[in-house]
N, C-alpha and C positions, 0 to 999 in steps of 0.2 A: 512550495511544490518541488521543482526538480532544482533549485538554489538559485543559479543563475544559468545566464543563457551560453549558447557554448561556442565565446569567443576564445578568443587567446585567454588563457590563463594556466597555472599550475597550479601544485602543491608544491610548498616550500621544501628543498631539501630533505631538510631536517624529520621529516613528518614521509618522504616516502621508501617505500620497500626496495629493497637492496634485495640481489640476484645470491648473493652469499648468505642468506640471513635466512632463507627459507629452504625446505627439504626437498621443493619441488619446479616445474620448470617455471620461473615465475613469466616470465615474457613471452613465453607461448598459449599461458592460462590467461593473462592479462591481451591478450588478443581475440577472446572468445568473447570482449565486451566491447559491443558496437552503440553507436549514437541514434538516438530516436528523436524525429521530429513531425509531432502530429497534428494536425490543421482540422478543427474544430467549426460547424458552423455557430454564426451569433445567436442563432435559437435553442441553442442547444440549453436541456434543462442545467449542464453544467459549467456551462458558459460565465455565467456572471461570478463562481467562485475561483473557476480554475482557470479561467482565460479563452482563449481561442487557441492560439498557438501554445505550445507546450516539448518541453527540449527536455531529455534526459537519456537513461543509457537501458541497453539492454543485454544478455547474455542469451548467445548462443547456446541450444542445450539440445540441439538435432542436426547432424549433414542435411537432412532438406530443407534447413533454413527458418528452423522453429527459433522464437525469441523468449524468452523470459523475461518479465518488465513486470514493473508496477502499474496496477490497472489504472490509475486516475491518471496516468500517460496520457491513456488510448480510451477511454470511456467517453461514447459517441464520435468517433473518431472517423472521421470522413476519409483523409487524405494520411497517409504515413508514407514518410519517407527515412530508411536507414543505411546510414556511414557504417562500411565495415572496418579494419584497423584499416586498409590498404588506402582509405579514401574511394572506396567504390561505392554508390551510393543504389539502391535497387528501391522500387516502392514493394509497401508491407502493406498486409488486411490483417485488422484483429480479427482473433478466430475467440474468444471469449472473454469475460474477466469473470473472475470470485469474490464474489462482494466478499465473503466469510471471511476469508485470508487477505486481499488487497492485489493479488496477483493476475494478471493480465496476461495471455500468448498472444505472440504477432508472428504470422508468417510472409516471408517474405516471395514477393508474386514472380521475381527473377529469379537466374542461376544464380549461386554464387559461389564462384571456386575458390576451393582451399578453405573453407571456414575450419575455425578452429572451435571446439566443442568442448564448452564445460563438464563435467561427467557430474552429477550430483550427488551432493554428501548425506551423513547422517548428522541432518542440526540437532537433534533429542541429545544427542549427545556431547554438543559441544559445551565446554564448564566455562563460569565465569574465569578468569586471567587468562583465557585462552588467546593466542597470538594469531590475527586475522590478516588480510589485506581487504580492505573495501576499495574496490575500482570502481572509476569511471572510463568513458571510452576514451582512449589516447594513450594508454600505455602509463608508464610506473609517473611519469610526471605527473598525471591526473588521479592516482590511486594514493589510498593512505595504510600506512603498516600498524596498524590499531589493538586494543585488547577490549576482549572481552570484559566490561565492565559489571553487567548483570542480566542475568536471565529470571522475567519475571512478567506477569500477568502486563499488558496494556488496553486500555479503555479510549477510544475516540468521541469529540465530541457527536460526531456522524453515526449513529448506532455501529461503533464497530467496537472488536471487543478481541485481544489474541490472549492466549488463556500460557504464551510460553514464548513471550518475544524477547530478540536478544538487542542488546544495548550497547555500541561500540562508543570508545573514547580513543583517541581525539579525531572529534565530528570532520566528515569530511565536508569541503562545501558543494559539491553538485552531488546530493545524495540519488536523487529519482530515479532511481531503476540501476544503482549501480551493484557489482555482484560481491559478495563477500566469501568470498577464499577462507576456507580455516585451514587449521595447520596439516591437512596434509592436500591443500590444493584443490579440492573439492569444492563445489557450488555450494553452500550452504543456507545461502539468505539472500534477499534484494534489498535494497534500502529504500526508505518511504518518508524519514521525517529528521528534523533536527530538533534536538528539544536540548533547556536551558535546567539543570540543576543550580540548589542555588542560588546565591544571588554577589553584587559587591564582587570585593576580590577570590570569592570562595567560586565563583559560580563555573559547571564546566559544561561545556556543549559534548551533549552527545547526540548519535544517531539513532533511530530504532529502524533494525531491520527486521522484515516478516523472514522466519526462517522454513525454508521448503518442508520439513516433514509433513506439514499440512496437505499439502500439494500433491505429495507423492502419491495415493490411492488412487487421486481423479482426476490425475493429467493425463493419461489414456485416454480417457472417457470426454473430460474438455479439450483434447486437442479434435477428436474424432465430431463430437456436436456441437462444442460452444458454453456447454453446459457442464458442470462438476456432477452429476447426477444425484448429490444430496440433495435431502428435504428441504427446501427454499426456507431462509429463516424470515421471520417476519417484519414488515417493513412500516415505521411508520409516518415519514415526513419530518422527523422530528431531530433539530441539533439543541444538543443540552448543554448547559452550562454548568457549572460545581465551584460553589464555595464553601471550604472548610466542610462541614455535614449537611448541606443545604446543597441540592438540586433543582435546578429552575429550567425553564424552555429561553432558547436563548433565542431562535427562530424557527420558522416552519417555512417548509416547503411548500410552496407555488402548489396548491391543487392536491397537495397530499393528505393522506387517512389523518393525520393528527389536523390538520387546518380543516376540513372536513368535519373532525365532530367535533371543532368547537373550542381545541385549546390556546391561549393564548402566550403573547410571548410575555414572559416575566411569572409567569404562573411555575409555582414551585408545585415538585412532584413528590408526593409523601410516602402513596407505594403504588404497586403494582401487583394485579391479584393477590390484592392481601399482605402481599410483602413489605413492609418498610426498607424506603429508599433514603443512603446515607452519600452516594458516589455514584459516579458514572459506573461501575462497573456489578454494583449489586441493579442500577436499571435495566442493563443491557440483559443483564443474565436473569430479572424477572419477566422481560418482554420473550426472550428464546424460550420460556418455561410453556408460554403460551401455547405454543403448537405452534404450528408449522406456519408459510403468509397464507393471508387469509381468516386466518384465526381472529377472533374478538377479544382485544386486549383491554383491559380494566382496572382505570388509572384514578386516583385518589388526588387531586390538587389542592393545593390553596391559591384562592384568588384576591388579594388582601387580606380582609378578614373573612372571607366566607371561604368553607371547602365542600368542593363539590366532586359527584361521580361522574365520570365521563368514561365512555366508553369507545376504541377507537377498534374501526376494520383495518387490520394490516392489506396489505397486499405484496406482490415481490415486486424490487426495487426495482428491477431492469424493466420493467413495464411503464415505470415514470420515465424510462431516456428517451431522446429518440433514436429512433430505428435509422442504423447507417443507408445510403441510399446504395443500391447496384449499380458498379461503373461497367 
């Protein structure tokens, strides 16, 4: 999730951004990234993978104290409380997440004076070797002076799917909601994962961050209802597994439309309306084919030796959470 928890710690030297190195003011952008700490109840449907407690960072991107985070921060999040650089701490309410993109607003219920505000970039346009900074809250000790490594499709095993995510090297370790700076200082991405290229002496960690283009149409509209005002993609219960061209169900959700009609876990999935399934990423993009949630999606297995048709009701994800309570 968001690496580790947010004691003492740096980044080594060697690995952070220098004030001379960059075109723009880097210590007063790197103070647009404050610390997020959200208190989950234990019933929570996403309690048993993500925790209860949950620690990572977010960026300022409004004077009235709007946050940018990664939504599995704050998804069903009761309590938030955030550290601005000063050590001033205010509590926060999520005002939405996007399941589609991974991205989360939190605003904060206090004043809080002097924030410093990211201005946000254009990611469409950021190229692979491009020269970033990924922060975390705490200033240049807790940030890494990173490149772009690759800009290219990501598939989760979670039905999630970004069609143009960017890839920084060398991985920071408290990624969860930190902000990535391209080269001309600009907000351009959050951070959400650490993943391992590689393997042996070859192997390198990088990051994947979602990068805001996505965002940009319907953060008006989600900061204003909670809601991105697209068409709800469809949901099914269902986390997948991938080996080499083989897709299988790795588990289902508690109560959800795949555990519902009937799929089980180790059942490998062949296609979807018609489609043959080789990856997570031709599944995900068969199951969006469907229509919108709600839609009847029609899935093709093997259950050992037998294959069977099953047919599963999506519905939208957010109706699986539970509903924050009103303080």
């Amino acid at each position: 999730m968001s690496g580790m928890s947010d004691d003492e710690w740096e980044v080594p030297d060697a690995f952070r951004p220098e004030a001379n190195e960059v075109s723009w003011p880097l210590h007063q952008r790197l103070n647009a990234v404050a610390s997020l700490r959200a208190l989950v109840p234990h019933d929570a449907t996403s309690a048993g993978a993500l925790g209860t407690e949950r620690e990572g960072s977010g960026v300022w991107i409004d004077p009235s104290g709007l946050l940018l985070t990664i939504g599995y921060l704050i998804t069903e999040a009761e309590t938030i409380w955030i550290t601005d650089h000063q050590g001033r701490a205010v509590q926060g309410t999520p005002v939405g997440t996007d399941f589609e993109t991974g991205f989360g607003l939190v605003q904060a219920l206090g004043r809080v004076p002097g924030i410093e505000v990211a201005p946000l970039g254009d990611s469409d346009s950021l190229p692979e070797g491009a020269s970033c900074v990924l922060a975390a809250h705490g200033g240049a000790e807790r940030s890494v002076a990173c490149t772009v490594a690759s800009r290219q499709p990501f598939a989760g095993h979670w039905e999630y799917l970004l069609e143009n995510a960017i890839f920084t090297a060398p991985a920071h370790p408290h990624w969860g909601g930190a902000g990535l700076f391209g080269p001309d200082g600009r907000l351009v991405g959050v951070g959400s994962l650490i993943l391992q290229q590689g393997g042996g002496r070859n192997r390198v960690d990088l990051n994947m961050v979602v990068p805001v283009a996505p965002l940009l149409p319907v953060l008006d509209t989600m900061r204003a209802t909670g809601a991105t005002g697209r068409p709800v993609r469809p949901w099914l219960g269902l986390y997948a597994s991938e080996d080499e061209d083989q897709v299988g169900v790795g588990s289902l959700a508690k109560g959800g439309p795949a555990e519902k009609a009937g799929l089980k876990p180790d059942d490998r999935i062949l296609a979807v309306e018609g489609r043959a399934v080789h990856d997570l990423a031709s599944l995900w993009n068969a199951v969006r084919e469907a229509g919108v949630a709600g839609a009847k999606v029609r899935m093709l297995v093997a259950r050992g030796e037998r294959k069977l048709d099953i047919t599963v009701e999506s519905t939208d994800r957010a109706r699986h959470l539970k509903a924050p309570r009103l303080h």
